[in-house]
C-alpha positions in Angstrom: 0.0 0.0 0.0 1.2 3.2 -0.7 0.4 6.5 1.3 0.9 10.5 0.1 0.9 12.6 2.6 -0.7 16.4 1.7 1.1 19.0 2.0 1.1 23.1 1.1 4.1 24.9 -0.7 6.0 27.5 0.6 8.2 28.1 -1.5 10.0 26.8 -5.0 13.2 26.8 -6.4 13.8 25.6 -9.7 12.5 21.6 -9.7 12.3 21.5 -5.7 10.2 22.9 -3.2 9.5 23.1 0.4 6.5 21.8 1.6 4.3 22.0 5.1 1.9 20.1 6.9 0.7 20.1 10.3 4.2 21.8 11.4 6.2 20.0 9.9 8.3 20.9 6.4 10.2 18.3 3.9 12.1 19.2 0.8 10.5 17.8 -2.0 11.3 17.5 -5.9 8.6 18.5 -8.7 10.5 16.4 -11.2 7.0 14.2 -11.5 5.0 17.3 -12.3 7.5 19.7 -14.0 4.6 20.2 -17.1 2.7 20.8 -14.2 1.5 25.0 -13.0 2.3 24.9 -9.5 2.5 27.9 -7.2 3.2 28.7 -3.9 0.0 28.3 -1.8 -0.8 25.2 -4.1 -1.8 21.6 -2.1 -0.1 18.7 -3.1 0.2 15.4 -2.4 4.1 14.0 -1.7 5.4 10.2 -1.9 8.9 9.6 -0.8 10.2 12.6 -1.5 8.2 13.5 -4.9 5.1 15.6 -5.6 3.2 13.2 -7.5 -0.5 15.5 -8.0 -2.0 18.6 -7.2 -4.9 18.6 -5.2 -7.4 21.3 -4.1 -7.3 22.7 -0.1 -10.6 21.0 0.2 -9.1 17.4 -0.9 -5.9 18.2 1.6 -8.5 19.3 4.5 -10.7 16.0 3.8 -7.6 13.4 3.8 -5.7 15.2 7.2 -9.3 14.9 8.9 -8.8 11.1 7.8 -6.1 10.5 8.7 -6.8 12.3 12.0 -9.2 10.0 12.7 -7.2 6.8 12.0 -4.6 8.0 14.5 -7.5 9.4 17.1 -8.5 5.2 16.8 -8.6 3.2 19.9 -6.7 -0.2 18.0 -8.3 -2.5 20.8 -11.9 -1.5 20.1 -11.2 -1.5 16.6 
Protein backbone atom coordinates (compact mmCIF):
# COMPACT_ATOMS: atom_id res chain seq x y z
CA UNK A 1 0.00 0.00 0.00
CA UNK A 2 1.20 3.25 -0.74
CA UNK A 3 0.45 6.54 1.34
CA UNK A 4 0.88 10.53 0.08
CA UNK A 5 0.93 12.62 2.63
CA UNK A 6 -0.69 16.45 1.73
CA UNK A 7 1.14 18.99 2.04
CA UNK A 8 1.11 23.07 1.14
CA UNK A 9 4.14 24.86 -0.69
CA UNK A 10 5.98 27.48 0.59
CA UNK A 11 8.22 28.06 -1.49
CA UNK A 12 9.98 26.83 -5.04
CA UNK A 13 13.16 26.78 -6.42
CA UNK A 14 13.83 25.62 -9.75
CA UNK A 15 12.52 21.56 -9.65
CA UNK A 16 12.33 21.45 -5.73
CA UNK A 17 10.15 22.93 -3.21
CA UNK A 18 9.48 23.14 0.44
CA UNK A 19 6.48 21.84 1.56
CA UNK A 20 4.31 22.03 5.12
CA UNK A 21 1.90 20.14 6.87
CA UNK A 22 0.74 20.13 10.29
CA UNK A 23 4.24 21.81 11.40
CA UNK A 24 6.24 20.00 9.90
CA UNK A 25 8.33 20.93 6.35
CA UNK A 26 10.17 18.29 3.88
CA UNK A 27 12.15 19.25 0.79
CA UNK A 28 10.52 17.76 -1.97
CA UNK A 29 11.26 17.49 -5.94
CA UNK A 30 8.58 18.47 -8.72
CA UNK A 31 10.49 16.44 -11.23
CA UNK A 32 6.97 14.16 -11.52
CA UNK A 33 4.97 17.35 -12.27
CA UNK A 34 7.46 19.75 -13.98
CA UNK A 35 4.63 20.19 -17.08
CA UNK A 36 2.71 20.78 -14.24
CA UNK A 37 1.52 24.98 -13.05
CA UNK A 38 2.32 24.86 -9.53
CA UNK A 39 2.54 27.90 -7.22
CA UNK A 40 3.22 28.74 -3.88
CA UNK A 41 0.04 28.27 -1.76
CA UNK A 42 -0.81 25.23 -4.13
CA UNK A 43 -1.76 21.63 -2.07
CA UNK A 44 -0.05 18.72 -3.15
CA UNK A 45 0.24 15.44 -2.45
CA UNK A 46 4.10 14.03 -1.68
CA UNK A 47 5.38 10.19 -1.93
CA UNK A 48 8.87 9.58 -0.77
CA UNK A 49 10.21 12.57 -1.52
CA UNK A 50 8.23 13.49 -4.93
CA UNK A 51 5.13 15.60 -5.57
CA UNK A 52 3.16 13.21 -7.45
CA UNK A 53 -0.47 15.51 -7.99
CA UNK A 54 -2.03 18.61 -7.16
CA UNK A 55 -4.87 18.58 -5.22
CA UNK A 56 -7.39 21.28 -4.14
CA UNK A 57 -7.35 22.69 -0.11
CA UNK A 58 -10.60 20.96 0.20
CA UNK A 59 -9.13 17.38 -0.92
CA UNK A 60 -5.91 18.16 1.55
CA UNK A 61 -8.49 19.30 4.52
CA UNK A 62 -10.73 15.99 3.81
CA UNK A 63 -7.58 13.45 3.84
CA UNK A 64 -5.72 15.23 7.22
CA UNK A 65 -9.33 14.91 8.90
CA UNK A 66 -8.85 11.05 7.76
CA UNK A 67 -6.15 10.48 8.67
CA UNK A 68 -6.77 12.25 11.97
CA UNK A 69 -9.17 9.97 12.65
CA UNK A 70 -7.21 6.82 12.01
CA UNK A 71 -4.64 8.01 14.55
CA UNK A 72 -7.48 9.44 17.11
CA UNK A 73 -8.55 5.22 16.80
CA UNK A 74 -8.57 3.16 19.86
CA UNK A 75 -6.68 -0.24 17.95
CA UNK A 76 -8.26 -2.49 20.78
CA UNK A 77 -11.87 -1.52 20.06
CA UNK A 78 -11.22 -1.54 16.58
Amino acid sequence: MCLAIPMQITHIDGSNAHCVAKGVGRDVSLFLLEDEALDVGDYVLIHVGYVIQKISPAEALSTWELLDQMLDEDPVSA
